[in-house]
C-alpha positions as CSV (number, residue, x, y, z in Angstrom):
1,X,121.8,108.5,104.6
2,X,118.6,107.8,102.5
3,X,121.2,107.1,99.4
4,X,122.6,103.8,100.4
5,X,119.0,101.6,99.9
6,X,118.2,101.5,96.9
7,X,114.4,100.6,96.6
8,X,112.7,98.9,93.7
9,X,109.8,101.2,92.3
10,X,106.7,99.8,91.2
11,X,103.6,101.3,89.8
12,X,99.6,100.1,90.5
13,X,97.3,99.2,87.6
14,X,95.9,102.7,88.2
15,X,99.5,104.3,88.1
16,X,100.3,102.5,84.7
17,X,97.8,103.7,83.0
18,X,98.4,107.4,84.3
19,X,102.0,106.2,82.7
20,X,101.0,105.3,79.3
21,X,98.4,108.1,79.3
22,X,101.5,110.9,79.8
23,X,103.4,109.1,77.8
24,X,101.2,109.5,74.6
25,X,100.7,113.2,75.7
26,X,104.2,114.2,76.2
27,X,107.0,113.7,74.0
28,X,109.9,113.9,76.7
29,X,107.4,112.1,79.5
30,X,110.0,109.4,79.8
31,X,113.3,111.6,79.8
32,X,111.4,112.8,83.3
33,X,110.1,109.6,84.4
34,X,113.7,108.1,84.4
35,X,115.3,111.1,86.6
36,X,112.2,110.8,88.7
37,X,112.5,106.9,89.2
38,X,116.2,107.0,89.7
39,X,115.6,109.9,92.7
40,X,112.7,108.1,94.4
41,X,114.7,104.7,94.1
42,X,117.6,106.5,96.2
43,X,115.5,108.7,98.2
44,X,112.1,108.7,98.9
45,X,111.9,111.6,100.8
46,X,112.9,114.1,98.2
47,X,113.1,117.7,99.4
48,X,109.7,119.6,99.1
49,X,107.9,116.4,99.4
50,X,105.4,116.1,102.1
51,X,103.2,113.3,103.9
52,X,99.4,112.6,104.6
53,X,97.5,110.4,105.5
54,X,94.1,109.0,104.0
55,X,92.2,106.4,105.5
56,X,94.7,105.5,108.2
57,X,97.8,105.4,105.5
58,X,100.8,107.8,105.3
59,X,101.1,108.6,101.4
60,X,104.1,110.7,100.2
61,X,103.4,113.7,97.9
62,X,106.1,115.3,94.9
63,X,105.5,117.2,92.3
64,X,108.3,119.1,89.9
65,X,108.4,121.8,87.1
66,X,109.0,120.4,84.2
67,X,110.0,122.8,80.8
68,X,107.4,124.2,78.4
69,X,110.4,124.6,75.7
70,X,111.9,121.5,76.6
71,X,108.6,119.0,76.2
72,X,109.0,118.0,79.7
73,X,105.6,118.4,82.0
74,X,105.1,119.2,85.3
75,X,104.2,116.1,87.5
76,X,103.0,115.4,90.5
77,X,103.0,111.7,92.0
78,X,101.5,110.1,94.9
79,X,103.3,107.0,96.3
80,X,104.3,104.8,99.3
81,X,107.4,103.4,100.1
82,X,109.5,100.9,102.8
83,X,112.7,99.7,103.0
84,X,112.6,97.7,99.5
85,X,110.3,100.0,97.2
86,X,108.4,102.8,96.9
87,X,105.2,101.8,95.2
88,X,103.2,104.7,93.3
89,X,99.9,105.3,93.5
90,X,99.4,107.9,91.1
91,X,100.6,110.1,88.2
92,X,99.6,113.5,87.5
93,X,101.6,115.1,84.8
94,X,100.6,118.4,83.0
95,X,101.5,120.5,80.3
96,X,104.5,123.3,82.2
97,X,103.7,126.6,82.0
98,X,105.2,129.6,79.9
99,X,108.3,130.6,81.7
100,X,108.1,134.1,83.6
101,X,110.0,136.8,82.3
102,X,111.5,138.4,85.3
103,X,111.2,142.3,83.4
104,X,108.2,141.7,82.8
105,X,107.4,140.3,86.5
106,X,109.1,143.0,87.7
C-alpha cells in the first residue's frame, strides 16, 4: 500500500524556479502545491499518471485541473521518485480554462 512510505519531496534548481515563477503568476499556486506535495509524498503513483523514459531514465508524468474561478492553475509536473523521495524535475502550471457548461455542450 503506496500510503505507508512517506517520501521526502525535493525540487531541482530548475524545478524551483518553475516554483517561484507560478508562484508570482498564481494567486492560489501554493494552496495547489501543498495538496500536490502531500499526494506525491504518500503516493507517487497517482492515478492517471504515467511513465517514460528519456535517455535511459523512467520519469513519472501528472498533471491536474486546477479552477479558473477559484485561482488555482492547471499543472503538470515531471518527477522521479524511490523509496525516500520523489525528486521533481519540472513544473508546468497554467492558467485553467473556462468551465464547460454542459447546455451549452450539449
Amino acid at each position: 500500500m503506496p500510503w505507508l512510505k512517506l517520501r521526502v519531496v525535493v525540487l531541482t534548481e530548475d524545478a524551483e524556479m518553475e516554483l517561484e515563477e507560478a508562484r508570482h503568476q498564481f494567486a492560489r499556486f501554493d494552496d495547489a502545491w501543498d495538496g500536490i506535495t502531500w499526494l506525491l509524498a504518500r503516493n507517487p503513483t497517482p492515478v492517471e499518471s504515467f511513465t517514460t523514459t528519456w535517455n535511459g531514465q523512467e520519469f513519472v508524468l501528472y498533471g491536474f485541473e486546477g479552477d479558473l474561478a477559484a485561482k488555482i492553475p492547471n499543472m503538470w509536473l515531471v518527477y522521479q521518485y524511490d523509496d525516500e523521495q520523489v525528486t521533481i524535475h519540472g513544473i508546468n502550471a497554467m492558467t485553467a480554462s473556462e468551465p464547460v457548461d454542459p447546455e451549452v455542450e450539449g
